[in-house]
C-alpha positions in Angstrom: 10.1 11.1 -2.2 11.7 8.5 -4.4 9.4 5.7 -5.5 11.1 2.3 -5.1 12.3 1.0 -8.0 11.5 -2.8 -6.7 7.9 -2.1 -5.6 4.6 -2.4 -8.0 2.3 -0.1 -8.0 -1.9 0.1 -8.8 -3.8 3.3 -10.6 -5.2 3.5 -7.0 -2.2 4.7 -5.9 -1.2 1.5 -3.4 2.1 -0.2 -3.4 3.0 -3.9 -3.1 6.9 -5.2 -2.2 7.0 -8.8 -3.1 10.1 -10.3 -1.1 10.6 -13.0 -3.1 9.3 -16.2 -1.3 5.6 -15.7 -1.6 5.5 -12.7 1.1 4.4 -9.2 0.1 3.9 -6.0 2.0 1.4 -3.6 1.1 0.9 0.3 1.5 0.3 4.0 -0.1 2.3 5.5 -2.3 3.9 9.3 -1.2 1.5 10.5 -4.0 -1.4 9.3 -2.2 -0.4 10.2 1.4 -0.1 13.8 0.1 -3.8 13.7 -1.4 -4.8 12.1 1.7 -3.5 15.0 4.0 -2.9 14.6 7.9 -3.5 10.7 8.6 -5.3 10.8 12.2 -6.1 6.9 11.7 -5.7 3.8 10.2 -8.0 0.5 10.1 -6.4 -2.4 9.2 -7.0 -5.9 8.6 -6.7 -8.9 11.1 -4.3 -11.9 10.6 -6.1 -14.9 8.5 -8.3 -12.1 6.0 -8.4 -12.9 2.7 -8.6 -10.8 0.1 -9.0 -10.6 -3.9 -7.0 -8.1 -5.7 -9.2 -5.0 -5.8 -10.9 -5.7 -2.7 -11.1 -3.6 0.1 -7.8 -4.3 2.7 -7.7 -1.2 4.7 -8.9 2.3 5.2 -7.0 5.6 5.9 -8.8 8.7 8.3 -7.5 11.5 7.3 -8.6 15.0 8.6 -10.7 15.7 5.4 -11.8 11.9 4.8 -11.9 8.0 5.0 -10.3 6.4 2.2 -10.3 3.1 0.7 -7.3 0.7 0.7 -7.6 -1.8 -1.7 -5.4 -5.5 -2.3 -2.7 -5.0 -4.8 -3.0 -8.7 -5.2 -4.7 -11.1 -3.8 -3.2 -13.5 -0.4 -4.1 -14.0 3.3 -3.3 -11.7 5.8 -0.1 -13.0 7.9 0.9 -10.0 9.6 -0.3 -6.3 10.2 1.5 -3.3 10.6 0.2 -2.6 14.7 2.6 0.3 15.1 -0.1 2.1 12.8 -2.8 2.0 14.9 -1.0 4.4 18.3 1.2 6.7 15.2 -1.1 6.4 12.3 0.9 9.8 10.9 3.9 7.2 9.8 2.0 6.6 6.7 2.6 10.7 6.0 6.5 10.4 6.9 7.3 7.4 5.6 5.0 6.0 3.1 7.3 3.6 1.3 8.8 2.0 4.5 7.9 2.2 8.1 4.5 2.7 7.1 3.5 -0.7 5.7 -0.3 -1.4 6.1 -0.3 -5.4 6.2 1.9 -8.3 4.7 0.1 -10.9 2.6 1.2 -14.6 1.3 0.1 -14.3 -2.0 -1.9 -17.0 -3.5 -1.2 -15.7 -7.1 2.7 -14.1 -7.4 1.3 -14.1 -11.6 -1.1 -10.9 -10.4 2.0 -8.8 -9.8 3.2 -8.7 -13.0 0.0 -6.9 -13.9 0.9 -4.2 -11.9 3.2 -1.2 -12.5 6.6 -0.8 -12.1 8.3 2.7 -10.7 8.6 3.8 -14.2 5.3 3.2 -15.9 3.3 4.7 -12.1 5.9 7.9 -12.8 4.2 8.2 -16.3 1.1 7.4 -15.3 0.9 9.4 -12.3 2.5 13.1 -13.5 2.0 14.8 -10.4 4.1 12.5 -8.8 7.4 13.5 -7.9 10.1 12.0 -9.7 12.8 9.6 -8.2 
């Protein structure tokens, strides 16, 4: 699966998708679904959480564990991804799209830069699949 080209990514293996005006979805990469295995349930945030990047946003059940989500960047909670909660398996077929977690208005658009782009996640992350 092809890793967006306009998405940053975290060494944690979670995506962000700034759209431009201070709003920014947030999920896992296809690399990290795969390491995940069968999702069977996700928790998610509720609408006014705030959240430093590197905290904790979400978790992922997966049939061999609960992982950690954590905040690409940091924001309030404006919106969460319900559709998650009755087919938590859209974050294994569809990772980069469908399969948002939450969206954040970020307080701090300056943290993204920090981040990776498709590239530098591609050479960080080898056993990722290439675009």
């Amino acid at each position: 699966m092809p890793y967006p080209a306009d998405y940053r990514y975290t060494k944690q293996h979670e995506w962000i998708h700034a759209d431009g005006g201070g709003i920014a979805a947030v999920g896992i990469t296809d690399f990290a679904q795969k390491q995940i295995g069968e999702v069977v349930f996700v928790g998610l945030p509720k609408v006014g959480d705030k959240f430093k990047a590197g905290q904790e946003l979400a978790s992922v059940e997966s049939v061999k564990a609960v992982f950690e989500v954590f905040a690409p960047a940091s924001g309030e909670i404006i919106e969460v991804n319900t559709a998650l909660e009755s087919a938590p398996e859209k974050v294994n077929a569809d990772p980069h799209g469908e399969a948002w977690f939450a969206k954040l208005r970020l307080s701090n658009s300056e943290e993204l830069k920090e981040l990776m782009d498709a590239d530098a996640y591609e050479k960080y992350c080898p056993e990722c699949e290439p675009r």
